[in-house]
C-alpha positions as CSV (number, residue, x, y, z in Angstrom):
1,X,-18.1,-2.2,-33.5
2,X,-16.6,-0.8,-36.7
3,X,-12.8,-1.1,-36.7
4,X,-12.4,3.0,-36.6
5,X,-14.8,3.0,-33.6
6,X,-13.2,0.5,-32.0
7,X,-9.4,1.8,-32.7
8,X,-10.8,5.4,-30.8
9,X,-12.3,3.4,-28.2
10,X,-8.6,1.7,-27.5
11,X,-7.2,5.1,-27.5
12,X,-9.5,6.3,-25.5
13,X,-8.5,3.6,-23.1
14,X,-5.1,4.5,-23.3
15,X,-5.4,8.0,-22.6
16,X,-7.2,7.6,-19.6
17,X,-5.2,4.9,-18.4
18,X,-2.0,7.2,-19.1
19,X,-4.4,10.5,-17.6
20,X,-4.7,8.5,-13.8
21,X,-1.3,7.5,-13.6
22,X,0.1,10.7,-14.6
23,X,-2.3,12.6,-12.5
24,X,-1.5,10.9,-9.7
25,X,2.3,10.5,-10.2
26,X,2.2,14.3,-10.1
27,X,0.1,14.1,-7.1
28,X,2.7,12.3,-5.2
29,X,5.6,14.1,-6.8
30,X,4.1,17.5,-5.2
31,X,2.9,15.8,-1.8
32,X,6.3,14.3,-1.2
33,X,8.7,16.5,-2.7
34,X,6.5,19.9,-2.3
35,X,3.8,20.1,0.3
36,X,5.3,17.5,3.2
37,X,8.4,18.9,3.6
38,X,6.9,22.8,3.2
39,X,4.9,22.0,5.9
40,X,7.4,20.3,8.1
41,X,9.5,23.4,7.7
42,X,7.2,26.2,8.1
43,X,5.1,24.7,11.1
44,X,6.3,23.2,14.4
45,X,6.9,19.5,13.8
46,X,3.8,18.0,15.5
47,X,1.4,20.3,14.0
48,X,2.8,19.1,10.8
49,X,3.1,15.9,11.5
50,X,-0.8,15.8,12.8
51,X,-1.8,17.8,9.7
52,X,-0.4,15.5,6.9
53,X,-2.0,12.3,9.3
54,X,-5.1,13.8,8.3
55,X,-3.8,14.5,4.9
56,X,-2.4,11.0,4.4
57,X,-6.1,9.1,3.9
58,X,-7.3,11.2,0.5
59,X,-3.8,11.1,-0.6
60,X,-3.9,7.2,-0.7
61,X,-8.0,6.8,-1.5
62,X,-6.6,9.0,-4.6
63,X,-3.9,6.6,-5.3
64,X,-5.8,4.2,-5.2
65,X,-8.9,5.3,-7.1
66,X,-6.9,6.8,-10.1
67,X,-4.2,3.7,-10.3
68,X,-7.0,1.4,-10.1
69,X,-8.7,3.2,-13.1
70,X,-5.6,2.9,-15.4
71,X,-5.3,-0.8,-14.0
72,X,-9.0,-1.5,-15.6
73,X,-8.5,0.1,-18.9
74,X,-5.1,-1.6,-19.2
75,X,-6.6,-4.6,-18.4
76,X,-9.5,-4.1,-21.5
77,X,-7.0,-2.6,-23.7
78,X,-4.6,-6.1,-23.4
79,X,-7.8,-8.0,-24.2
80,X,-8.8,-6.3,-27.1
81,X,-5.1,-5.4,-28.1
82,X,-3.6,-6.9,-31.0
83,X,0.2,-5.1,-30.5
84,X,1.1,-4.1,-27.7
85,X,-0.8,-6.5,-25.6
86,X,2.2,-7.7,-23.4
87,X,2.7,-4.4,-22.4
88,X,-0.8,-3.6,-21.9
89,X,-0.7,-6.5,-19.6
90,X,2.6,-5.7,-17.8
91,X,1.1,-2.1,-17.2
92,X,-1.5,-4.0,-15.2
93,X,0.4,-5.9,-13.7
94,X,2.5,-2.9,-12.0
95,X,-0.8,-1.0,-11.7
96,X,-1.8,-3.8,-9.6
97,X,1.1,-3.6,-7.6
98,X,0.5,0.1,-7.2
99,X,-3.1,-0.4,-6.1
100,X,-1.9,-3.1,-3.4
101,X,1.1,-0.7,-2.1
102,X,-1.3,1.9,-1.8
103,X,-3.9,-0.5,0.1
104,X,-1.3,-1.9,1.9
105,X,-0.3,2.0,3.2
106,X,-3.7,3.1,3.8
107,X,-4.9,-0.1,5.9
108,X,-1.6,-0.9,7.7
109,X,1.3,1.6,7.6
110,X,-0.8,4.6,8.4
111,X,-2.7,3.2,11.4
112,X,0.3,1.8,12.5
113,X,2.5,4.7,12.2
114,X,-0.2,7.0,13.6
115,X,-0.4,5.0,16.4
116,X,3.2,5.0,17.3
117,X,3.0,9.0,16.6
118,X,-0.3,9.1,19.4
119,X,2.4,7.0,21.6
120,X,4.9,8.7,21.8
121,X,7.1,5.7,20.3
122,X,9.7,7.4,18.1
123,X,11.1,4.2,17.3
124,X,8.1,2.4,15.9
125,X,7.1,5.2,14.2
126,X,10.4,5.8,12.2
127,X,10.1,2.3,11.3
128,X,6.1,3.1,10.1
129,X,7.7,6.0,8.1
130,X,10.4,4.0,6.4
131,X,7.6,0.9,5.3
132,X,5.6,4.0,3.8
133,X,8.2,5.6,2.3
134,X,9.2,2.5,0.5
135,X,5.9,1.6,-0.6
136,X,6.0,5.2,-2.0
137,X,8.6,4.6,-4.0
138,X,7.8,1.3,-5.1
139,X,4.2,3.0,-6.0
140,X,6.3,6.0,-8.2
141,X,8.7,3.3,-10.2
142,X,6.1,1.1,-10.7
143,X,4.0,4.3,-12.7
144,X,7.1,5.7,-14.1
145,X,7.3,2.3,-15.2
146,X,3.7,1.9,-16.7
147,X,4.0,5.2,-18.5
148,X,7.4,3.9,-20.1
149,X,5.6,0.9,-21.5
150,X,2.6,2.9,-22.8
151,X,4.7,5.5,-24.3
152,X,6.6,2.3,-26.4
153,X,3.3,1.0,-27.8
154,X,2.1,1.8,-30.7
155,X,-1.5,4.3,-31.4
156,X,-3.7,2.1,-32.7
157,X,-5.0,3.7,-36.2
158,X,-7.5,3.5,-38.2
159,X,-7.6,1.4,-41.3
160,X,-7.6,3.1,-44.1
């Protein structure tokens, strides 16, 4: 591949790498911030509650799908990377840790805390809310975090 080719092809790694995470750091910004608690204080508390349980899967399969996206081309752009690479592969590393959070809340916390809600168990399922909402969090530093680094390394340019 000729260096200009393969100096767009970096960028265009980079772009859709920083496209995902953004995407879906606005995702959660407007589910958590925006929709959840619209919901929560328009309908009666179970209906909302039942209607962002069904909500809750895509949310995380999204998550998942577009941090684990930015995770791959991060992980190509470190090994082609000349400067840069460190971060590339710090980005990864916190995309990885995004992608597991958001496993982690879609194969545990939810199932859990949807069971507690189908109980009845207030307890258990505050404690549910309070892993998810920490995972959450983690997940939205960790991309704030990955769009940081990207945003400090430099555009790779073509030779002239």
């Amino acid at each position: 591949m000729t260096s200009g080719r393969a100096e767009a092809v970096k960028n265009a790694l980079r772009v859709l790498a920083l496209a995902c995470l953004a995407s879906w750091l606005g995702i959660m910004t407007f589910f958590s911030f925006v929709a959840a608690p619209r919901l929560f204080r328009t309908l009666e508390r179970q209906e909302a509650g039942e209607l962002v349980a069904v909500l809750l899967p895509a949310y995380y399969q999204w998550g998942i799908a577009l941090s684990g996206l930015a995770v791959g081309a991060l992980v190509v752009l470190a090994a082609w990377a000349g400067a840069g690479r460190l971060r590339h592969l710090a980005g990864a590393a916190l995309g990885a840790v995004m992608v597991i959070g958001l496993v982690w809340a879609l194969g545990v916390s939810l199932p859990a805390a949807n069971r507690a809600r189908r109980a009845g168990d207030d307890a258990a399922f505050a404690a549910t809310h309070r892993q998810a909402v920490r995972l959450n969090v983690l997940v939205l530093l960790c991309g704030v975090a990955v769009v940081v680094l990207e945003m400090c390394t430099p555009v790779a340019r073509r030779a002239r």
